[in-house]
Residue, then its C-alpha position, 0 to 999 in steps of 0.5 A: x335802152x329799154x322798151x315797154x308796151x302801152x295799150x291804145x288807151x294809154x295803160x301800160x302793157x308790159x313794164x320796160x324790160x324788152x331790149x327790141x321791140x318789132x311791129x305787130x302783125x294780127x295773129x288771125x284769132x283776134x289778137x296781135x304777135x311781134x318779134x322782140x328781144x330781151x335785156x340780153x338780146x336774146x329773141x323770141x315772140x310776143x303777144x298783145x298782151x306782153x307775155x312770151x309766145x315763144x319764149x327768148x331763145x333766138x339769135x334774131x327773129x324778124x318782122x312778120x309778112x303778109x303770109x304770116x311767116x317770120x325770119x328767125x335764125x337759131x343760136x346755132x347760126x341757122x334760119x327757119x321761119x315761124x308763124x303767128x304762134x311763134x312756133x316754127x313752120x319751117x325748122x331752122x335748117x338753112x344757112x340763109x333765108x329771106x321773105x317771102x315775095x309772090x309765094x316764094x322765097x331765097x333760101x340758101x344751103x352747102x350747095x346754093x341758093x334756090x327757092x321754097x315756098x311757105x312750107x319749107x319745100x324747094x320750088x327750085x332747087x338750091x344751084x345757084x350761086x346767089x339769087x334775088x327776089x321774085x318781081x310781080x311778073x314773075x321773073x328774078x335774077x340769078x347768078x350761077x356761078x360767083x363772079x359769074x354773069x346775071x340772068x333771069x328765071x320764071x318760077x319753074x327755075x326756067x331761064x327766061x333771059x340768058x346770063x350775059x349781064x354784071x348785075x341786075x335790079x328786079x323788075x318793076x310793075x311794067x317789065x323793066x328791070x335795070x341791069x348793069x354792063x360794066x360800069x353803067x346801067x340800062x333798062x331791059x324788057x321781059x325778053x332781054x332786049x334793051x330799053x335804052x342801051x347801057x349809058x347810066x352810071x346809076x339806075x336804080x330799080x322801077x317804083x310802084x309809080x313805074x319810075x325809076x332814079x336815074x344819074x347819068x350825063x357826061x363829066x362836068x354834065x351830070x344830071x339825075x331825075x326819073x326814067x319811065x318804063x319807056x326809057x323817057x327822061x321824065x324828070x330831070x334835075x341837075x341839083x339835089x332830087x330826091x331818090x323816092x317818092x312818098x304819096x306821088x311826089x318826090x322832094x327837089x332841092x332847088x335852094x341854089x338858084x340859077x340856070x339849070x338850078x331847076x326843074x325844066x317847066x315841061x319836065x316839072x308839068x309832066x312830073x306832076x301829072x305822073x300818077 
């Protein structure tokens, strides 16, 4: 397959020819740059106007954040990060890389993962065995061992909860994160104490709605809906439910009709009143 760009008004930009073509992102001097890939999957940046910034000669080039930066691994395997002008900010040295969340991002080396910030330098230096992204609280998860348990630090590399859990979700924007014991999941505080004790098979991580999916219930009386920060049942469903809302409301499946087949009446009030 083959892409081309074409302008608001209709007028084509550049003629088919691109094998990839990522989103655009303001260059900050008036115009727009995008990751994209040639017919041989070779990778670079372009311009709004179709013509090379950075010429085709990467393995993958991602789309850029709100800081600017873009992932982008050389043909040699290694990662480094670009900015608006397609050339390099941070040289591609890593062994991995990930975007930016909160000013700091997951970097890897030989010895580890850790963290840098947007030039390159690391914040927290690269000891862990794996790490996840930064929460708007400032919290995210590490591994310091493999196979070992999760905790959490701050950004100063401080641990904040101790390592005891077997996996973890970020927190979300009221300080819960769910982690996992075993086979099933829990909600934990800022402080490492529990929410609701670990009873659910799936918990998936807080939303901007403070929501988050959860499947729990016994064998032969599963149920799946949305816990609240709190750990309340806000939402529950034993049919099809939707794991994301889109604009405040979540799709509810309820095609089968029969007892149990909906969503409770308190549950669907209280669903609709959630912001």
């Amino acid at each position: 397959m083959r892409y081309a760009l074409v302008g608001a008004d209709g007028r084509l930009v550049r003629a088919p020819g691109l094998g990839a073509v990522g989103p655009f992102h303001p260059d900050g001097h008036g115009g727009f740059v995008a990751p994209a890939a040639d017919q041989d999957g070779r990778y670079g940046y372009l311009d709004h106007r179709g013509a090379w910034l950075a010429e085709p000669e990467l393995r993958h080039t991602g789309p850029f954040q709100d800081d600017g930066l873009s992932r982008y691994q050389a043909q040699d395997g290694r990662w480094g990060y670009a900015g608006t002008d397609g050339a390099p900010v941070v040289p591609a040295g890593l062994t991995e890389a990930d975007v930016f969340r909160h000013g700091l991002a997951v970097a890897r080396t030989a010895d580890g993962a850790g963290f840098i910030d947007a030039s390159g330098r690391f914040v927290i230096p690269p000891r862990f065995a794996a790490a996840g992204r930064f929460a708007p609280n400032g919290l995210a998860a590490v591994r310091t061992v493999d196979g070992g348990p999760c905790g959490f630090v701050d950004r100063t590399g401080r641990t904040v909860v101790e390592p005891r859990f077997d996996g973890t979700r970020p927190f979300g924007p009221d300080g819960v994160a769910p982690v996992r014991m075993g086979d099933l999941w829990g909600p934990i505080d800022e402080r490492g104490t529990w929410v609701v004790e670990p009873s659910f098979p799936m918990l998936n991580a807080f939303d901007a709605n403070g929501l988050a999916y959860v499947l729990g219930g016994s064998v032969g009386d599963r149920f799946r809906g949305f816990l609240d920060a709190r750990g309340e049942l806000v939402i529950r469903a034993s049919d099809r439910l939707s794991q994301d809302f889109g604009c405040g409301l979540v799709r509810f499946d309820h095609r089968r009709r029969g007892p149990g087949r909906r969503l409770r009446r308190r549950e669907r009030t209280r669903a609709l009143r959630h912001p």
